[in-house]
KELUMVO-927644 format. One line per field, with one value per atom (N, C-alpha, C): chain; residue in one letter; atom name; z, y, x; residue number from 1. Coordinates in steps of 0.2 Angstrom, whole numbers, padded with zeros to 4 digits, m for minus. Each point is the difference from the previous one (the first is absolute). Layout:
<rs>
chaine = [A, ...]
residu = [A, ...]
atome = [CA, ...]
Z = [Z, ...]
Y = [Y, ...]
X = [X, ...]
num = [NUM, ...]
</rs>
This chain:
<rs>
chaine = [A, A, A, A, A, A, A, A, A, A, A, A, A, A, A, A, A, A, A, A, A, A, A, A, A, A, A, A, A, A, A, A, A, A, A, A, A, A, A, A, A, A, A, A, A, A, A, A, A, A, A, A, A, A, A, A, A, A, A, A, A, A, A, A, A, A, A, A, A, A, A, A, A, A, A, A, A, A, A, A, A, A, A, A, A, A, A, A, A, A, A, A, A, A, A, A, A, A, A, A, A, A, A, A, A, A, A, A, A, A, A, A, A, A, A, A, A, A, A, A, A, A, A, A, A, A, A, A, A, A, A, A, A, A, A, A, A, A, A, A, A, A, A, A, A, A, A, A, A, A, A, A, A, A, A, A, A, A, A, A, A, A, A, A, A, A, A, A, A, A, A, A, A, A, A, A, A, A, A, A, A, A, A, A, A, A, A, A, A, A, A, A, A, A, A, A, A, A, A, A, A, A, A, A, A, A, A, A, A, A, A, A, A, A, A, A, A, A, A, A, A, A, A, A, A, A, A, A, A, A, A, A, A, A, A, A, A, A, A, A, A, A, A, A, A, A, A, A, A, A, A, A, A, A, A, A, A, A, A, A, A, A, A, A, A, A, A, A, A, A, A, A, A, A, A, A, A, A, A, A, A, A, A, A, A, A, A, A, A, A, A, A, A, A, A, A, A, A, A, A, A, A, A, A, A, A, A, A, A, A, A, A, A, A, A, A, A, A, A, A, A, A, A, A, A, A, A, A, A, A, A, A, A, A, A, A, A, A, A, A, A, A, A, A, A, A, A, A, A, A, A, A, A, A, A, A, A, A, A, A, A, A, A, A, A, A, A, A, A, A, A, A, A, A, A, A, A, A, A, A, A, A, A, A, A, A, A, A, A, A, A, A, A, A, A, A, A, A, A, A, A, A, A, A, A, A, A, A, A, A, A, A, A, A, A, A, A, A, A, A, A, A, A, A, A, A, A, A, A, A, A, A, A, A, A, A, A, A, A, A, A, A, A, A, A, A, A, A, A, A, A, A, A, A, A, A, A, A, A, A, A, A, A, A, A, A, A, A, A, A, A, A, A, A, A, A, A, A, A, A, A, A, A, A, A, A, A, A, A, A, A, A, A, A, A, A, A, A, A, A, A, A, A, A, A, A, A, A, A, A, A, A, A]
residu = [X, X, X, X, X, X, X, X, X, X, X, X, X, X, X, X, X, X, X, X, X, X, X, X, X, X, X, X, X, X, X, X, X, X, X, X, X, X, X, X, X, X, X, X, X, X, X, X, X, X, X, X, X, X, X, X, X, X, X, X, X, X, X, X, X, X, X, X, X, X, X, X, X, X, X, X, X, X, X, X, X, X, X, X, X, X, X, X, X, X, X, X, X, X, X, X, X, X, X, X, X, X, X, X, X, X, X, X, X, X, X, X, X, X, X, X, X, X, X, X, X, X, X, X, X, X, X, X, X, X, X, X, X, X, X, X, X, X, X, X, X, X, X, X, X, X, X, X, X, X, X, X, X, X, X, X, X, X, X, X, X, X, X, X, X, X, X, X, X, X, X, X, X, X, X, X, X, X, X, X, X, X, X, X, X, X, X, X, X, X, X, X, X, X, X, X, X, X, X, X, X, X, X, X, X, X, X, X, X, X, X, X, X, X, X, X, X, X, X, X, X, X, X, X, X, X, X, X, X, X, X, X, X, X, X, X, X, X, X, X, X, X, X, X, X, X, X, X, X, X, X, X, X, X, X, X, X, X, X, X, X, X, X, X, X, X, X, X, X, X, X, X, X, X, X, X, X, X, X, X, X, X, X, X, X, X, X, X, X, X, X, X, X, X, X, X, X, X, X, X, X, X, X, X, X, X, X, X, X, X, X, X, X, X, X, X, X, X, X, X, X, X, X, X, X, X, X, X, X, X, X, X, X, X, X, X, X, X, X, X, X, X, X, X, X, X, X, X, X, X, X, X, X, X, X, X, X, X, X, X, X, X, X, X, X, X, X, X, X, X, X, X, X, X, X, X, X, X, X, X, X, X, X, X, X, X, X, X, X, X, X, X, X, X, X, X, X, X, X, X, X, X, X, X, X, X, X, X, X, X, X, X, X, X, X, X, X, X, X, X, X, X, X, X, X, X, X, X, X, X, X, X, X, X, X, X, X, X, X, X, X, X, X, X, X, X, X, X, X, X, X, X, X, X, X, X, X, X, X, X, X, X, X, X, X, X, X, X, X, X, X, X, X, X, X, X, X, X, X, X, X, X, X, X, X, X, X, X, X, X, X, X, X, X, X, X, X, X, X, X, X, X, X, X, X, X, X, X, X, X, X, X, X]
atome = [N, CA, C, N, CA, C, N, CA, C, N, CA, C, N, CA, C, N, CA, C, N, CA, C, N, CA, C, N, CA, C, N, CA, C, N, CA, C, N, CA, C, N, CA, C, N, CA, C, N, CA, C, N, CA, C, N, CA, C, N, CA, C, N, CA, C, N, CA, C, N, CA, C, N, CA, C, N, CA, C, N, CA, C, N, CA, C, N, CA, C, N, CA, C, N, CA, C, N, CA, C, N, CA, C, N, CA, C, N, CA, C, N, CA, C, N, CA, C, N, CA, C, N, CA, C, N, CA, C, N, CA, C, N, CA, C, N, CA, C, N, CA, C, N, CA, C, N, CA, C, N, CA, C, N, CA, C, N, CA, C, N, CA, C, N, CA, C, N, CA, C, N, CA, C, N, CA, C, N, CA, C, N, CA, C, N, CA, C, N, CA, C, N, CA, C, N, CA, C, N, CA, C, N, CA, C, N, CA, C, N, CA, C, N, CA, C, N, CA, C, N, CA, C, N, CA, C, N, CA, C, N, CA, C, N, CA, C, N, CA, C, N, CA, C, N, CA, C, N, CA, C, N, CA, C, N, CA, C, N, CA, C, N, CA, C, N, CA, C, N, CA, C, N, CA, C, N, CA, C, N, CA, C, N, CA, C, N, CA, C, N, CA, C, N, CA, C, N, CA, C, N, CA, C, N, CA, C, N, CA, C, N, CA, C, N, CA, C, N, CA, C, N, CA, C, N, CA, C, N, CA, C, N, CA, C, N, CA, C, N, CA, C, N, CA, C, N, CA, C, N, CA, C, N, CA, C, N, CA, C, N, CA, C, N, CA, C, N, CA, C, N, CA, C, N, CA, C, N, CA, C, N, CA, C, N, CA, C, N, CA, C, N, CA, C, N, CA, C, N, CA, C, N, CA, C, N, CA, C, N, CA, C, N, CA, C, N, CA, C, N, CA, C, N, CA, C, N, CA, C, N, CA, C, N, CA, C, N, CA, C, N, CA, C, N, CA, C, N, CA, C, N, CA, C, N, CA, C, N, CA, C, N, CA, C, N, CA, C, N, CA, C, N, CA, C, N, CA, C, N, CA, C, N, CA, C, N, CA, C, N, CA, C, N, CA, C, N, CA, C, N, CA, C, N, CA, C, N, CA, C, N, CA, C, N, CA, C, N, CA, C, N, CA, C, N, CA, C, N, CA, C, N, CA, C, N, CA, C, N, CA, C, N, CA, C, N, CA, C, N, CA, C, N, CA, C, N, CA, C, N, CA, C, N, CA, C, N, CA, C, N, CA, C, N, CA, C, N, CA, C, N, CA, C, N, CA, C, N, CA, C, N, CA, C, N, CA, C]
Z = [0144, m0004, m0001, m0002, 0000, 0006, 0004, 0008, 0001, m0002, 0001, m0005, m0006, m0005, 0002, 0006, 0002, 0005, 0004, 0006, m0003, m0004, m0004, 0000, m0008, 0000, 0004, 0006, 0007, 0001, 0001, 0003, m0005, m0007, m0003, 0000, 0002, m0002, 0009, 0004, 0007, 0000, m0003, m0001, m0003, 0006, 0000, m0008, 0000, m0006, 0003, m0003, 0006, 0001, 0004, 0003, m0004, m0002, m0003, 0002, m0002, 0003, m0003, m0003, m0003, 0004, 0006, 0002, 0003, 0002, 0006, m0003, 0002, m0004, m0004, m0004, m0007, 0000, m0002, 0000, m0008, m0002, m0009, 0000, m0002, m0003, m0008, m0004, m0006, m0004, m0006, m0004, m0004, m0006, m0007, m0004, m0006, m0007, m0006, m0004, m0006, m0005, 0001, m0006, 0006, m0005, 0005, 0002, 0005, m0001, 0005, m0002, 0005, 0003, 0007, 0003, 0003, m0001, 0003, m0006, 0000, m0006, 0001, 0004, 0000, m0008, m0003, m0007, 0002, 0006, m0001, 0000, m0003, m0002, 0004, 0004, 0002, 0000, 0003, m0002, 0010, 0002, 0009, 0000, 0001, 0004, 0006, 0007, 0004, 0001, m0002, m0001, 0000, m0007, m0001, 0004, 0004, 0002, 0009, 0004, 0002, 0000, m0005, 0001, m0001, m0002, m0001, 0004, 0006, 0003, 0010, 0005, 0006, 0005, m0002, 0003, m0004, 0002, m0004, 0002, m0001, 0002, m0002, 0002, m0003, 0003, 0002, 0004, m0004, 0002, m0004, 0008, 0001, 0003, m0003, 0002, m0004, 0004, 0000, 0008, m0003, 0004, m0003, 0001, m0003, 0001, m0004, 0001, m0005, m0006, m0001, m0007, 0001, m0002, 0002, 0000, 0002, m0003, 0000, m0002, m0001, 0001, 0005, m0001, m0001, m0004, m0002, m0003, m0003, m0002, m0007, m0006, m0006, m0003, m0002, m0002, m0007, 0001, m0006, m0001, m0008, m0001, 0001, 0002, 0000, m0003, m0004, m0002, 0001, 0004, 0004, m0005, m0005, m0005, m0005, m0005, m0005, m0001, m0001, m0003, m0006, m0004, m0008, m0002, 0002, m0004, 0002, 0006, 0004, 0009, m0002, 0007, 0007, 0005, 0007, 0004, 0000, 0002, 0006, 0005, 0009, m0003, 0006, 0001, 0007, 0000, 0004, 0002, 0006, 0000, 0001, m0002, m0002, 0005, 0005, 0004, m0003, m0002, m0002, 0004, 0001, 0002, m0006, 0001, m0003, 0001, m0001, 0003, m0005, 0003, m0007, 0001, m0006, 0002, m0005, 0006, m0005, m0006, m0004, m0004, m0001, 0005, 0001, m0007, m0006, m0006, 0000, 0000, m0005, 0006, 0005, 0006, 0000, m0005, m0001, 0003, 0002, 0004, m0004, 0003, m0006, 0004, m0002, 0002, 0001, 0007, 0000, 0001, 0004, 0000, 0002, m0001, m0001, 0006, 0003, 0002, 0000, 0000, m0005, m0007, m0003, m0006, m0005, 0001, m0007, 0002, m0002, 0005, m0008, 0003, m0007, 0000, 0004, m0004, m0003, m0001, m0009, 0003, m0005, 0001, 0003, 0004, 0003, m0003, m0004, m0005, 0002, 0007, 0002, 0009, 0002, 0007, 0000, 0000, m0001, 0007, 0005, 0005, m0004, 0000, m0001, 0002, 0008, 0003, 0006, 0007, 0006, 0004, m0004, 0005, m0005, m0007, m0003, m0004, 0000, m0005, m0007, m0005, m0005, m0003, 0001, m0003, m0005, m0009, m0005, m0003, m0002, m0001, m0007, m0004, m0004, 0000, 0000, 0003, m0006, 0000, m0004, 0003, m0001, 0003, m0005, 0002, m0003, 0001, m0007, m0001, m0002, 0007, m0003, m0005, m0002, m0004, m0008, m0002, m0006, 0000, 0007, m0001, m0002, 0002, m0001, 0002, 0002, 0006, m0002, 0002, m0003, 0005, m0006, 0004, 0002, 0007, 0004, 0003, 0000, 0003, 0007, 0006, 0007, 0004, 0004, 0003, 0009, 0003, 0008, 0003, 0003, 0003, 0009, 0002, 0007, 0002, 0006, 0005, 0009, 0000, 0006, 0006, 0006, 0003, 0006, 0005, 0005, m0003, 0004, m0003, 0001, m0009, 0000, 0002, 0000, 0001, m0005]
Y = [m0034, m0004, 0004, 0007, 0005, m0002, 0003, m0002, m0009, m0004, m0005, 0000, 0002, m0001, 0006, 0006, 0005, m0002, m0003, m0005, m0004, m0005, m0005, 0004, 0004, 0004, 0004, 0002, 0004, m0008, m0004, m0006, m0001, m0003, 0000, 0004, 0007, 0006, 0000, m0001, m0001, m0007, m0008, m0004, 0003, m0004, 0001, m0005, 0003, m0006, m0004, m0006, m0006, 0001, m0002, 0000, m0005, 0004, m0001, m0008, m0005, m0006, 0000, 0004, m0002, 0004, 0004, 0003, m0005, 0000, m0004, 0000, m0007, m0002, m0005, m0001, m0006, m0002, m0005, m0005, 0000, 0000, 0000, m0008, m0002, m0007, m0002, 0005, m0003, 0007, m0001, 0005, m0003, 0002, m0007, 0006, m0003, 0005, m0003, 0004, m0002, m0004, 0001, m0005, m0004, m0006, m0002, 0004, 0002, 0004, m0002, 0000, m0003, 0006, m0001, 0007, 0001, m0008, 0000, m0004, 0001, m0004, m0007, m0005, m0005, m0003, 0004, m0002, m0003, 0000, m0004, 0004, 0000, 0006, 0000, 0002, 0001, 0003, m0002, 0005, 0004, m0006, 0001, 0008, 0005, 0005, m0001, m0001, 0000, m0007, m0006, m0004, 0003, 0002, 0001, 0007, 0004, 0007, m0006, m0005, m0002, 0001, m0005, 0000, 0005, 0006, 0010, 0002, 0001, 0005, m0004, 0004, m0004, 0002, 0004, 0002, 0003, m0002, 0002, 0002, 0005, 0006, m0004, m0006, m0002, 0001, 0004, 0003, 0007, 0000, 0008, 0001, 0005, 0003, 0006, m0003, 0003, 0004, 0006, 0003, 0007, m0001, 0005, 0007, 0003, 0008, 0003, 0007, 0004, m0001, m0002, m0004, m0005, m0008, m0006, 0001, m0002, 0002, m0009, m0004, m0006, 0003, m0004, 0001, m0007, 0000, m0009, 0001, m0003, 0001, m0004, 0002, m0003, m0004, m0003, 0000, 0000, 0006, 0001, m0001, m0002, m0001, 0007, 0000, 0003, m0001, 0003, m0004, 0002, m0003, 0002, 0003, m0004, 0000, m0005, m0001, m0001, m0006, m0007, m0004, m0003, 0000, m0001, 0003, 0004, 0003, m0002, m0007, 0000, 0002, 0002, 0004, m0004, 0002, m0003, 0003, m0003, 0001, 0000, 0003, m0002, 0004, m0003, 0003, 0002, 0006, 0007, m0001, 0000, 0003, 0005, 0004, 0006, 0000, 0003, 0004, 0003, 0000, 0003, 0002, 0006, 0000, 0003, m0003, 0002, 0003, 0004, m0001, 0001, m0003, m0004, 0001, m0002, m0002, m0003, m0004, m0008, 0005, m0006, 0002, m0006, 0001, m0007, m0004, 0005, m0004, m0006, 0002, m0005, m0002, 0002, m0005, 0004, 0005, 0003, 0007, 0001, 0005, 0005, 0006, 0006, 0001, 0002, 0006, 0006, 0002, 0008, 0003, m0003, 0004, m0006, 0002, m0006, 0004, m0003, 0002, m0005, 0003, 0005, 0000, 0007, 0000, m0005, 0001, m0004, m0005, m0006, m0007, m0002, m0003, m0003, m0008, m0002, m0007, m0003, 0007, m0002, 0005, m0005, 0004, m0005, 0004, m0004, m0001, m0004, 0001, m0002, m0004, m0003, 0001, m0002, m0002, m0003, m0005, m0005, m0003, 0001, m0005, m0007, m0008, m0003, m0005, 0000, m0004, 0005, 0000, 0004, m0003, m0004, 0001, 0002, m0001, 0001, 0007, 0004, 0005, m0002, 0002, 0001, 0005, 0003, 0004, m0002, 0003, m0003, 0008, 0000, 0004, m0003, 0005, m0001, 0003, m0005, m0001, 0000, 0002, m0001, m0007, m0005, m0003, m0003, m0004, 0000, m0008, m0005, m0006, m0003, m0002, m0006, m0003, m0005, m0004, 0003, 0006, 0003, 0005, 0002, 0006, 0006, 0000, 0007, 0003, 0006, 0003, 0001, m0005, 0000, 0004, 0001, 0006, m0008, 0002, m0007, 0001, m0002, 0002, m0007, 0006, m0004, 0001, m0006, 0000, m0003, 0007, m0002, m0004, m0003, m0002, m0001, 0004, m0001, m0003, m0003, m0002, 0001, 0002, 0004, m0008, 0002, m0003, 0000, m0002, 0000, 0001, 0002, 0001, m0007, 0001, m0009, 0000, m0006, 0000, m0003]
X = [m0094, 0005, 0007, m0002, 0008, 0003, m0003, 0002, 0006, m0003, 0005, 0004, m0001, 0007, 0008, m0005, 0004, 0003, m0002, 0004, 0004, m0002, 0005, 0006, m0001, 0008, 0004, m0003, 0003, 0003, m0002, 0005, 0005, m0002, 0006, 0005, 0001, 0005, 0002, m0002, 0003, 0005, m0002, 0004, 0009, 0005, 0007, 0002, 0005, 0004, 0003, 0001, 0003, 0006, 0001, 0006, 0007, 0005, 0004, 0006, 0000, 0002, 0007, 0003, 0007, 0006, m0002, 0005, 0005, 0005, 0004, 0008, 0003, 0008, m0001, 0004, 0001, 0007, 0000, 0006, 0002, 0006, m0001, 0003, m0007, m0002, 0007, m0003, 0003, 0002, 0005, 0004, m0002, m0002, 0001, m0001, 0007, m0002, m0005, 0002, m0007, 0005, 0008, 0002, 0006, 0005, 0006, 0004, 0003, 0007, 0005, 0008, 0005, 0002, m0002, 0002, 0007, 0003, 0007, 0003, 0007, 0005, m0002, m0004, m0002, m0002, m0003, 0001, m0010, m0001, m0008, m0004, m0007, m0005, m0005, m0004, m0007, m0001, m0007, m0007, m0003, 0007, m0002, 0005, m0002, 0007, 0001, m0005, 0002, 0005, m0001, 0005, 0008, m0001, 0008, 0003, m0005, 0001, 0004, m0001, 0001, 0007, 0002, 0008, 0004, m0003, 0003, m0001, m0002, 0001, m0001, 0004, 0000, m0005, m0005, m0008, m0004, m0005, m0007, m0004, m0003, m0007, m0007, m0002, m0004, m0010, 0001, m0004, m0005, m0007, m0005, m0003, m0003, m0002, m0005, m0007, m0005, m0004, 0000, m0002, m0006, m0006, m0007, 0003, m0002, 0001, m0004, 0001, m0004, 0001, 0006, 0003, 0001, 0000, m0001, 0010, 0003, 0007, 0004, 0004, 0004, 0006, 0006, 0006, 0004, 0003, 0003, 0006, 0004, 0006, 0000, 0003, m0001, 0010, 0001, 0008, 0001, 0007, 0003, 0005, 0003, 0006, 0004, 0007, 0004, 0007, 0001, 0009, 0005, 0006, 0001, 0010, m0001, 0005, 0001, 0003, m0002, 0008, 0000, 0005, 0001, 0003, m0002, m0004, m0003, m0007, m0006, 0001, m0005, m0003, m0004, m0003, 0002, 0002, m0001, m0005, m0005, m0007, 0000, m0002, m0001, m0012, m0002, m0008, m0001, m0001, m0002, m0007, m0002, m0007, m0001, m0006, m0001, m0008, 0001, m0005, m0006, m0007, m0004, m0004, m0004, m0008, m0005, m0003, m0006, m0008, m0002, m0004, m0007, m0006, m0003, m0007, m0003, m0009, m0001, m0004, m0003, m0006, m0001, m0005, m0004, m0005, m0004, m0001, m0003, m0003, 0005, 0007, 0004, 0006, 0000, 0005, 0004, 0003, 0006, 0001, 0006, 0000, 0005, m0003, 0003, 0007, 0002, 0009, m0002, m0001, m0001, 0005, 0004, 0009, 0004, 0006, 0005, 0006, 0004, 0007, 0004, 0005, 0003, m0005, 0001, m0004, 0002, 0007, 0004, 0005, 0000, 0002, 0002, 0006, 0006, m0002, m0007, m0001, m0005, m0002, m0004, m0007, m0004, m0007, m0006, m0004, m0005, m0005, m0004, m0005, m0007, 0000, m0008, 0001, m0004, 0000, m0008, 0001, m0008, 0001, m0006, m0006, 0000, 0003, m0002, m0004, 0000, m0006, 0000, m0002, m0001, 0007, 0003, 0008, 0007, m0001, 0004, 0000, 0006, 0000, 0007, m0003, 0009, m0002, 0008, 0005, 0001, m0002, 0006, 0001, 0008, 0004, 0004, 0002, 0006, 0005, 0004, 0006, 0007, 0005, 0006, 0004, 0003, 0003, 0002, 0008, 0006, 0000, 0000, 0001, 0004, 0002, 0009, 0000, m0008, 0001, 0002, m0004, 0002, 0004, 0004, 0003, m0003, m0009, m0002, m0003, m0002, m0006, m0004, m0007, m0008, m0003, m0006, m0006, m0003, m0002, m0004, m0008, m0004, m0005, 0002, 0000, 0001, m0007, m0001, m0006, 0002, m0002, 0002, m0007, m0002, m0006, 0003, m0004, 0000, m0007, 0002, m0006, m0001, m0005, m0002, 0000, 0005, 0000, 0005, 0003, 0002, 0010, 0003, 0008, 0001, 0003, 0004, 0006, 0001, 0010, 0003]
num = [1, 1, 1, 2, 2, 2, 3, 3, 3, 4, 4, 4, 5, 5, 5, 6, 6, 6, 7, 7, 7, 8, 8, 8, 9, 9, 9, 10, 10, 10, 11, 11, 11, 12, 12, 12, 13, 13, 13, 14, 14, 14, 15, 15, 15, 16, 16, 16, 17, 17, 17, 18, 18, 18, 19, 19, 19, 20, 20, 20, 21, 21, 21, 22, 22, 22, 23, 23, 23, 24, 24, 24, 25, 25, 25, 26, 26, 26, 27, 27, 27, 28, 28, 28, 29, 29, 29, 30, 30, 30, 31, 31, 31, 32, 32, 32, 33, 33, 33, 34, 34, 34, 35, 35, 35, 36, 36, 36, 37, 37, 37, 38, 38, 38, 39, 39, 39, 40, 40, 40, 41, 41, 41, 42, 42, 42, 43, 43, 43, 44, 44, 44, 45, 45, 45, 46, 46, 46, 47, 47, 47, 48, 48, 48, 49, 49, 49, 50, 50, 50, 51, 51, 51, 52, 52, 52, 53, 53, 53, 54, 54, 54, 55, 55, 55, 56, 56, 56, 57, 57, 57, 58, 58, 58, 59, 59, 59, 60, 60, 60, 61, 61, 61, 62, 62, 62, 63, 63, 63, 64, 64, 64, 65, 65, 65, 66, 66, 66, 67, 67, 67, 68, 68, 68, 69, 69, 69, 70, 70, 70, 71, 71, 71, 72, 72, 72, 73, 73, 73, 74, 74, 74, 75, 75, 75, 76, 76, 76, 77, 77, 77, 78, 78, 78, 79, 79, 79, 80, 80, 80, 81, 81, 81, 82, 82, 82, 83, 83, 83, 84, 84, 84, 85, 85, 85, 86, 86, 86, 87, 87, 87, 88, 88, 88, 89, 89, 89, 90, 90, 90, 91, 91, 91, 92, 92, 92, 93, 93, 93, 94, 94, 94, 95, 95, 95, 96, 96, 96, 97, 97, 97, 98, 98, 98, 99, 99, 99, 100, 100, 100, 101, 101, 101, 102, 102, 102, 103, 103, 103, 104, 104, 104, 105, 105, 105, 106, 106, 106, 107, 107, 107, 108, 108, 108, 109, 109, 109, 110, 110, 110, 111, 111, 111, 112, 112, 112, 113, 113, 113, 114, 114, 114, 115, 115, 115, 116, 116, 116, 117, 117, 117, 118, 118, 118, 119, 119, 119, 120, 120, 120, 121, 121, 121, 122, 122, 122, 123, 123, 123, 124, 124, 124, 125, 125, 125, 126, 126, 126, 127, 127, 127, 128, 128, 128, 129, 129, 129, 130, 130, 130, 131, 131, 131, 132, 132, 132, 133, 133, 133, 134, 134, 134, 135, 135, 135, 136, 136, 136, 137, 137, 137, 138, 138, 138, 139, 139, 139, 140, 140, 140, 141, 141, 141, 142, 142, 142, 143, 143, 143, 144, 144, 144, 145, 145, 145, 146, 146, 146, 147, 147, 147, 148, 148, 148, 149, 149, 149, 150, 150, 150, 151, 151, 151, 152, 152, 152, 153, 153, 153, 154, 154, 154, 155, 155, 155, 156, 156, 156, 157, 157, 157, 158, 158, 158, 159, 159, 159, 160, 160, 160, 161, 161, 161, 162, 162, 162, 163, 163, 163, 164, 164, 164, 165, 165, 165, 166, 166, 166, 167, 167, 167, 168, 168, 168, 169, 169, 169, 170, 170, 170, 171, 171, 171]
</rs>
């Protein structure tokens, strides 16, 4: 009887861990903040960013690249205000995108993946505070973010949330 329980666990302790299904490229699906915000003197608020990031800038980084390694590492690009100077007291905004890599590891219990190093260490468009697995093709990013609100004339703390999905380049 020892004899088979000692077999069993020699097979358990030889079995691989499964194979990781979330590496590859992502297309960023959606931007949305937590509250409204008018990103341009338009004067109209949403909760869409990438909507209003459209009419700001003349290309977009909208791409992740999720690639195995010793360190799981993500490189994607995040957007940040910039101002480029200031008219009546109000900011003239343009959004940068800002290069990141990351490199990471999941934490099976909760989907979420930790920060093991960042590059640049210190990035001027906020703070990353999750990177959550939320199904086997979608990953989100959410960060807090500073950004600058036509409609009140004032710069709110934002929680921003990127969401990519794994899949062939879009156009």
């Amino acid at each position: 009887m020892s004899f088979l329980l000692l077999a069993m666990t020699a097979c358990q302790d030889d079995q691989e861990e499964p194979a990781r299904f979330f590496y590859g490229n992502y297309n960023l699906q959606a931007i949305a903040m937590d509250q409204p915000i008018a990103l341009t003197n338009s004067g109209e608020s949403s909760q869409d960013f990438l909507v209003q990031l459209e009419g700001l800038i003349s290309s977009q980084n909208n791409r992740m690249t999720f690639v195995e390694d010793i360190d799981d590492q993500m490189f994607f690009a995040f957007y940040s205000p910039t101002v480029l100077t200031e008219q009546g007291g109000v900011p003239i905004v343009r959004f940068a995108a800002e290069n990141v890599v990351l490199k990471v590891e999941l934490d099976d219990a909760t989907d979420q993946f930790q920060i093991i190093e960042q590059l640049p260490s210190v990035v001027e468009f906020g703070e990353i505070v999750s990177i959550k697995l939320l199904d086997q093709l979608t990953l989100e990013v959410t960060l807090n973010q500073s950004l600058y609100d036509f409609s009140d004339n004032e710069w709110k703390d934002v929680v921003v949330d990127y969401q990519f999905v794994r899949g062939p380049i879009s156009t």
